[in-house]
C-alpha positions in Angstrom: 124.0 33.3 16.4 122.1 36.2 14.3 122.6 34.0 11.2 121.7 31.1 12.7 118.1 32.8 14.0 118.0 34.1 10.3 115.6 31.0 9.3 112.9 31.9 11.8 113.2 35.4 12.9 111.4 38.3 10.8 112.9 40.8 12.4 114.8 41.6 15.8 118.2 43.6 17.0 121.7 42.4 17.1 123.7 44.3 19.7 127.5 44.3 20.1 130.7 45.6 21.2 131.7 49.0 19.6 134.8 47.3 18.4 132.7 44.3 17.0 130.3 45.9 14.9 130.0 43.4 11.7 128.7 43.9 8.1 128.0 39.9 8.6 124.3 40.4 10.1 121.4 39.0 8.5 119.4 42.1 6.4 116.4 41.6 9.1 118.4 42.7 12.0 118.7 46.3 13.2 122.5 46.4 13.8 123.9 48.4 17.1 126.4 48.8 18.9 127.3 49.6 22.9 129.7 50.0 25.7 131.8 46.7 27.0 132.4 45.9 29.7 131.3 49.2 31.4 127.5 49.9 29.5 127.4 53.6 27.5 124.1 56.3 26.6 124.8 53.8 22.6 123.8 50.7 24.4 121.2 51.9 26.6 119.4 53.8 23.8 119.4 50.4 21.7 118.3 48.5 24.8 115.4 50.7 25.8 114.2 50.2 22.0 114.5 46.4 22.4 112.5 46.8 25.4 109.7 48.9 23.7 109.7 46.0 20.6 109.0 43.2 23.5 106.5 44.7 25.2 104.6 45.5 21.7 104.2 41.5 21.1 101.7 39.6 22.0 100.3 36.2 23.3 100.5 34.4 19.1 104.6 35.9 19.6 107.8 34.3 20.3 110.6 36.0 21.4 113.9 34.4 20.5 116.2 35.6 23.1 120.4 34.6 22.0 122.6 35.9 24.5 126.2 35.7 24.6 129.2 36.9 26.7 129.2 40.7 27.6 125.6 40.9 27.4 125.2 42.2 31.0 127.0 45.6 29.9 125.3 45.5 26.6 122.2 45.0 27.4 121.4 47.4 30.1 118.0 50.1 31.0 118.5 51.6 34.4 115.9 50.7 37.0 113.5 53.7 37.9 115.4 56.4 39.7 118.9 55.4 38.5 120.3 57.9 36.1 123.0 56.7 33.5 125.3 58.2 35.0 124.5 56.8 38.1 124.5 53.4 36.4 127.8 53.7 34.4 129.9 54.8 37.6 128.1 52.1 39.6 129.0 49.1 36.7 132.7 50.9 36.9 133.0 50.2 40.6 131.9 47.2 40.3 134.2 45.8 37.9 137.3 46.8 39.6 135.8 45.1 42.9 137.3 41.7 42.6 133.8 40.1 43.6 133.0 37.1 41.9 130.5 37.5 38.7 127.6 35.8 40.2 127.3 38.6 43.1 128.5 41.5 40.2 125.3 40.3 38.7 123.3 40.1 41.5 123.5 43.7 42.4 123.4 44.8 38.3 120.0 42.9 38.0 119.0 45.0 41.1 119.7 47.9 39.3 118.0 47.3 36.1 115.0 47.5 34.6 115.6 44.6 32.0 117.8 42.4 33.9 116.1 39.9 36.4 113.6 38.5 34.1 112.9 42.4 33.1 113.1 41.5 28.9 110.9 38.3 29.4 108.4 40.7 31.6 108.1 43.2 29.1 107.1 40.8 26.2 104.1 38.5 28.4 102.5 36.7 27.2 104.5 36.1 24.2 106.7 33.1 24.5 110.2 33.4 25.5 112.9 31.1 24.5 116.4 31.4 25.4 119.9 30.2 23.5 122.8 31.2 26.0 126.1 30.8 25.5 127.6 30.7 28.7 130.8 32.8 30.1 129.8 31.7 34.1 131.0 29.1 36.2 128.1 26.2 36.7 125.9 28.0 33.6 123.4 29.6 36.0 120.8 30.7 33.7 120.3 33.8 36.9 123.8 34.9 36.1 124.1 34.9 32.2 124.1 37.7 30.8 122.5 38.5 34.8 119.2 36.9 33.5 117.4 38.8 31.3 114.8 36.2 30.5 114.9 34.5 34.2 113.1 35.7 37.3 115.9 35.3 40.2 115.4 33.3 43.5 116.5 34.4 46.4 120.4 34.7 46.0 123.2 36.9 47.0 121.8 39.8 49.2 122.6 42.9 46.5 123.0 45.5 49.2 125.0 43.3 51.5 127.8 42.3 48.6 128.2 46.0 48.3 128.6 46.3 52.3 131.3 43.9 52.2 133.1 44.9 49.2 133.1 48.9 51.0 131.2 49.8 48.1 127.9 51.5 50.2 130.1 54.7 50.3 131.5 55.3 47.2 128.7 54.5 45.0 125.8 57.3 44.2 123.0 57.6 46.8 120.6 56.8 44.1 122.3 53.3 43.4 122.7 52.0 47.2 118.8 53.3 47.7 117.6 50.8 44.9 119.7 47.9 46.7 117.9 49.2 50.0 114.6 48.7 48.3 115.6 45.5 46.6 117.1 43.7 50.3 113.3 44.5 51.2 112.0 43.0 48.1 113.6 40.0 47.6 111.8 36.8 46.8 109.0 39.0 45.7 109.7 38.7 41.8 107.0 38.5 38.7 107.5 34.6 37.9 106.5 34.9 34.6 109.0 35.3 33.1 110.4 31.5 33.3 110.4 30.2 29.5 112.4 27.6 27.9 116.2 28.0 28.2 118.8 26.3 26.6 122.9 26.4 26.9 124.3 25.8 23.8 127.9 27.0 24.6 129.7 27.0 27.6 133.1 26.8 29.4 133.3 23.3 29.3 133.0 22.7 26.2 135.9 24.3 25.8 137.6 22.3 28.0 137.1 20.1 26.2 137.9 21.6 22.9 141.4 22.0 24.5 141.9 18.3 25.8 140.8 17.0 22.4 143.8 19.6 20.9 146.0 18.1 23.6 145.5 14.2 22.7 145.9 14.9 18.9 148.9 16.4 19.9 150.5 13.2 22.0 149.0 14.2 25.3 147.7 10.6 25.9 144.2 11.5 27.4 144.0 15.2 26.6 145.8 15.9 30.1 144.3 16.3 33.8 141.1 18.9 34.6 141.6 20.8 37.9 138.8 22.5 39.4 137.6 25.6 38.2 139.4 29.1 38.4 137.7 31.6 40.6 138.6 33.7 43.1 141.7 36.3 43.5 144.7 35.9 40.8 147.3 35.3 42.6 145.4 32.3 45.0 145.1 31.0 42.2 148.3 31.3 40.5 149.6 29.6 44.2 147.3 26.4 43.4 147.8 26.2 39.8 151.7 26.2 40.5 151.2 22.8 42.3 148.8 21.1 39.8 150.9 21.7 36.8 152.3 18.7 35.4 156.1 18.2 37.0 159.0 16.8 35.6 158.8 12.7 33.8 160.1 10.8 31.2 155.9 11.2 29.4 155.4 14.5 30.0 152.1 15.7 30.9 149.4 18.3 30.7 146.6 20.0 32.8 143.5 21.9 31.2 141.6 24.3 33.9 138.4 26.8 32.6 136.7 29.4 34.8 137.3 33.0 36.2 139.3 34.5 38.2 139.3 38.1 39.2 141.5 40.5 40.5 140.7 43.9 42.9 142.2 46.9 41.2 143.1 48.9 44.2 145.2 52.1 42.5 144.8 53.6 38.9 145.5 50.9 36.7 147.9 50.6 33.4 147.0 48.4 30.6 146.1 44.2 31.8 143.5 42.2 32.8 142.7 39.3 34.8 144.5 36.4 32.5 147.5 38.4 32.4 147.9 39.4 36.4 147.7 35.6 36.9 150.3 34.5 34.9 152.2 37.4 36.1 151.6 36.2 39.7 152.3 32.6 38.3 156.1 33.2 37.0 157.9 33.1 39.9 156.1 30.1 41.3 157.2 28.0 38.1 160.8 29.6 37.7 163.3 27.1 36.9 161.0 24.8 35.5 162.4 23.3 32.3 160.2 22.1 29.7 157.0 23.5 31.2 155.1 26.2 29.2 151.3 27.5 30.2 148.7 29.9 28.7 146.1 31.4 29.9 143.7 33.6 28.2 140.3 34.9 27.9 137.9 32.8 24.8 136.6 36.2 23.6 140.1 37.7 23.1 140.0 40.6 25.0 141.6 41.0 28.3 140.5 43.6 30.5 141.6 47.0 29.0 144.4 45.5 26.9 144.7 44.3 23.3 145.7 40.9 23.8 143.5 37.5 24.9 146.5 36.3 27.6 149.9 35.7 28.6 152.3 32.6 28.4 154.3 31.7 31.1 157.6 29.4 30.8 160.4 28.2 33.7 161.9 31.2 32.3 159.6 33.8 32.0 161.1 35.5 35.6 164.6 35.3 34.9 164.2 37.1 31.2 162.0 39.6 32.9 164.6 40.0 35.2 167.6 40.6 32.7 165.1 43.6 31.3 165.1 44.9 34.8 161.7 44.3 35.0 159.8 43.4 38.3 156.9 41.1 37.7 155.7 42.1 40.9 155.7 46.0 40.1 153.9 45.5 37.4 151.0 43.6 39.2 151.0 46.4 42.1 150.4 49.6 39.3 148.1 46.5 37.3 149.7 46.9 34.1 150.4 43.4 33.7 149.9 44.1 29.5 153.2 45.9 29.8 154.9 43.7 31.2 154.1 40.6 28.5 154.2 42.6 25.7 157.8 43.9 26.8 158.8 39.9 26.8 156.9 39.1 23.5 154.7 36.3 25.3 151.2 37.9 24.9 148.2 36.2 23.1 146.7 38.0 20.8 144.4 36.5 18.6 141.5 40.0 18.4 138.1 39.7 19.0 137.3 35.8 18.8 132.7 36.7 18.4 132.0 34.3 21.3 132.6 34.1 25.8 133.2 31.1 27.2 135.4 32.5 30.1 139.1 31.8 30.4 141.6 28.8 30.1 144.4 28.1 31.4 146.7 25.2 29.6 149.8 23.6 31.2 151.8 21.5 29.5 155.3 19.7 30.2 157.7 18.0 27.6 159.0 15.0 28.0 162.0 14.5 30.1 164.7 16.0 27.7 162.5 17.6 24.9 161.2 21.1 24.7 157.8 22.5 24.6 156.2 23.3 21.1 
C-alpha cells in the first residue's frame, strides 16, 4: 500500500509487525515497527509521533490514511490516564476473551487516544481520506483497524462487554475507570472526523479469489458460500461439519470467510483460532473418504504459532489416534499447533503482507477419486 501511495505522498510513516519489517518501503516513508497482536512501548512511540505529524497539518493538507489488518495493536496511544502498562495487560485480556472483534474494538477505541476518529481529530481541518483493507465481518469502517479515521455511533456499551466477559475485575482500575467515563459519554463524539473512506480489500474478495481457484480446478461453479464464521470454534466446527459437501458421483465444494474466536481459559501452548477449529472439526468429519478442508488465517499467522492453519481429512482423527494423540487434549491445554504439526497437516506459507480474515475451504472428490 506504501508503494502504491508513493506517487502522491511526500512524506508519511509505514508501521508494521516486528517480524514484517521490509527494506521494500518507498525512500519517503519513516519505516517502524511495533507489537502484534498485543501493542508494545515500539509501537506506541511511533504512533504518538504519527499523532504529533497529523495534528501539525493544516486546512491546504491531506492525510492519506491506508490501514490494513493488525492496525488496532499497531497503531495504538493510550487515552489520558491509561499507562502502557495498563494498556498492554488490558489488550492481553482482551484477546484471550473469546468476544467477537467488533466489541474487542469497541472497548480498545474507549481506551485510546487515536482510535475512535482520534487520528482524523488530530489532523482537522486537513482532509482525511481512507484506503482500508478489511479483516472484519460486514467491513464496518467503526471496526477496522477500530476506526481511527471514523467517529463511532452509539455501539456496543464498552464497559458492559467487559461486565459480561468478567473482565471489570481483572483488568487495572485505571482501564475499567475510562470505560466508566466512556458508558457516560457515549454518543457525545467530535463528528469531524468523517472523511472519505474507501474498502479496497476485504474478506470477500477472497471468497471469491477461492471459488474462482475452485472452478479452474473442475469445481463447476466455484462451490457453495455458507454464512460467515463467527462465534466460538467449536460451534462452529459443529455447523461446518453439516455444510461440507457429502458423498456423490460430482463431488463438491463449500467456500466460508469470516472469524471465529476461541476463549483461552488456562495457560496456553502454541495455536490459534484456525487451528482449534479444525481440531474441534476432526472428529465430526471422521470416516469421511474423499473429503479434505483447510482453514487458515489470509495474513499467515495464527495466533502465537508459526503456521497460517490446519487441514483436516476423514482421517485426520484416526492417525492422531495411532500417535496416541487426543485431539481433544490438545484443544483443552490450547496447543492445537502441536497437535498439527505432530501430523504434518499445518499451513504454513509466513507472513502473507495483507488481513482479510480466515477461510475455510471444503472440498469432496468425486465418488471413487481422491482429493488433490
Amino acid at each position: 500500500m506504501a508503494r502504491g501511495a508513493a506517487a502522491v505522498a511526500r512524506t508519511g510513516y509505514v508501521l508494521v509487525p516486528h517480524a514484517q519489517r521490509s527494506d521494500r518501503v518507498p525512500s519517503q516513508f519513516h519505516l517502524a515497527s511495533g507489537g502484534h497482536p498485543v501493542p508494545d512501548r515500539d509501537g506506541m512511540e511511533t504512533s504518538r509521533r504519527i499523532l504529533e505529524a497529523a495534528g501539525r497539518l493544516g486546512e491546504r493538507n491531506t492525510l492519506l490514511y491506508l490501514v490494513s489488518g493488525g492496525t488496532s495493536s499497531l497503531l495504538e496511544v493510550p487515552a489520558p490516564g491509561i499507562s502502557e502498562g495498563d494498556l498492554i495487560e488490558a489488550y492481553g485480556q482482551l484477546l484471550l476473551s473469546g468476544a467477537p472483534i467488533a466489541e474487542i474494538n469497541s472497548v480498545r477505541r474507549s481506551l485510546s487516544a487515536v482510535k475512535g476518529g482520534g487520528l482524523a481529530r488530530a489532523a482537522y481541518p486537513a482532509r482525511v481520506v481512507t484506503l482500508a483493507v478489511s479483516d472484519v465481518a460486514g467491513d464496518d469502517p467503526e471496526v477496522i483497524g477500530s476506526g481511527p479515521t471514523v467517529s463511532p455511533e452509539p455501539g456496543p456499551d464498552p464497559r458492559e462487554v467487559v461486565d459480561r466477559l468478567g473482565l471489570a475485575e481483572s483488568l487495572p482500575e485505571s482501564v475499567v475507570a475510562r470505560l466508566t467515563r466512556a458508558q457516560a459519554e457515549t454518543g457525545t463524539g467530535d463528528r469531524r472526523s468523517k472523511g472519505p473512506y474507501f474498502v479496497v480489500a476485504s474478506n470477500g474478495g477472497a471468497v471469491e479469489g477461492a471459488r474462482n481457484s475452485l472452478r479452474e480446478r473442475g469445481y463447476g461453479s466455484g462451490g457453495t458460500v455458507a454464512d460467515a464464521m463467527e462465534g466460538d470454534c467449536t460451534a462452529e466446527a459443529e455447523r461446518l461439519s453439516r455444510l461440507v459437501p457429502k458423498d456423490s458421483p460430482d463431488g463438491g465444494a463449500l467456500v466460508v470467510g469470516g472469524e471465529s474466536t476461541v476463549r483461552v481459559s488456562a495457560p496456553a501452548g502454541r495455536g490459534g483460532r484456525c487451528q482449534h477449529l479444525a481440531a474441534a472439526l476432526a472428529p465430526l468429519v471422521a470416516g469421511r473418504d474423499g473429503l479434505a478442508c483447510v482453514v487458515a488465517g489470509s495474513d499467515g499467522i495464527d495466533g502465537n504459532s508459526d503456521a497460517a492453519g490446519a487441514i483436516v481429512t476423514g482421517s485426520t482423527e484416526r492417525r492422531a489416534s495411532s500417535l496416541g494423540m487426543d485431539t481433544r487434549r490438545f484443544m483443552s491445554r490450547f496447543g492445537t499447533a502441536e497437535l498439527f504439526e505432530a501430523l504434518g497437516d499445518q499451513v504454513v506459507t509466513g507472513p502473507t503482507g495483507t488481513n482479510v480474515a480466515d477461510l475455510f475451504v471444503a472440498v469432496t472428490a468425486p465418488r471413487g477419486e481422491t482429493v488433490s
